[in-house]
N, C-alpha and C positions, 0 to 999 in steps of 0.2 A: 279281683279288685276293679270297681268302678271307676271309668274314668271322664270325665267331665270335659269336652270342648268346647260345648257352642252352649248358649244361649238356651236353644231348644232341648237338648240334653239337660241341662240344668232343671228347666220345668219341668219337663215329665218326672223328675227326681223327688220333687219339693212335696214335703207333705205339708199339704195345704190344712189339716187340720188345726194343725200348728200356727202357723201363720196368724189364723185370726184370734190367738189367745194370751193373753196378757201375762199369763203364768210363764209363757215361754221362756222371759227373758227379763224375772220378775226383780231377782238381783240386782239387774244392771239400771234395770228400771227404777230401782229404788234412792238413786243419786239424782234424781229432778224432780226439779220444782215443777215444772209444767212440762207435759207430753201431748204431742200431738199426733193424730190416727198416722202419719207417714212416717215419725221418728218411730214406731212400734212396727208398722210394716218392717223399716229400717233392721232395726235387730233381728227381728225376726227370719227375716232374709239372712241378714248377715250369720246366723246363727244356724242356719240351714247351710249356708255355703258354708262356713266353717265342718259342719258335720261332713258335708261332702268332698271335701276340699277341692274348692271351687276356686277359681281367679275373681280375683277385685272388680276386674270389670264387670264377668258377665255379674256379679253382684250386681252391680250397680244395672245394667240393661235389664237382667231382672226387677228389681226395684220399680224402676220406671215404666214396666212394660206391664207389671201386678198392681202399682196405680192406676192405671185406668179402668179397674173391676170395679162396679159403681156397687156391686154385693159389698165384696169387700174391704172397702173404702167405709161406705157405709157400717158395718161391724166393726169393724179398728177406731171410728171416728164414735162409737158410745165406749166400748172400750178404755179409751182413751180418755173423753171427760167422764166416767165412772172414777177412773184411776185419781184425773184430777179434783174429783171432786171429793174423796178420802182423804186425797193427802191434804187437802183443805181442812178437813174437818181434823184430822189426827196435829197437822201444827195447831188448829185456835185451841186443843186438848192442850196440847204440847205447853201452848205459852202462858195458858189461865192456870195450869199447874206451877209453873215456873214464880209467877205473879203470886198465886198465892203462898206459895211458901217463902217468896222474898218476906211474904208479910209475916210468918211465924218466926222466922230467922233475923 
């Protein structure tokens, strides 16, 4: 069994593959309206610590420490308005459906 203390232990853990994929955590992802490249970091992390069972903290000191990867930042942050910009397009789907059939009914 793997056990998790510090901070550094944690990184060497984290499959960064993951990290930068929107699939990761697509579920959870699916309850907002707007996402931004950190709130994805966010799960994503979060969802790696969970894998590992990791403490809250180093989550969080992780988070903050994986922000400042200008790569990664950078990939989360088209990621992220990709995401937003679907869910854009699937509500004006959502509402011109909604609209037209108020008018057949």
């Amino acid at each position: 069994m793997l056990i998790i203390l510090s901070l550094d232990d944690f990184l060497k853990q984290i499959n960064y593959e993951k990290l930068s994929h929107a699939a990761y955590a697509l579920q959870i992802l699916q309850n907002f309206e707007f996402l931004t490249a950190k709130d994805l970091l966010r799960f994503n992390i979060k969802s790696e610590g969970n894998r590992l069972n990791v403490d809250e903290s180093i989550i969080t000191l992780a988070l903050n420490r994986l922000w400042l990867d200008p790569i990664l930042k950078a990939n989360l942050t088209v990621l992220a308005e990709e995401f937003n910009n679907t869910n854009v397009i699937k509500k004006g789907f959502h509402n011109n459906n909604e609209i037209g059939f108020g008018r057949l009914f």
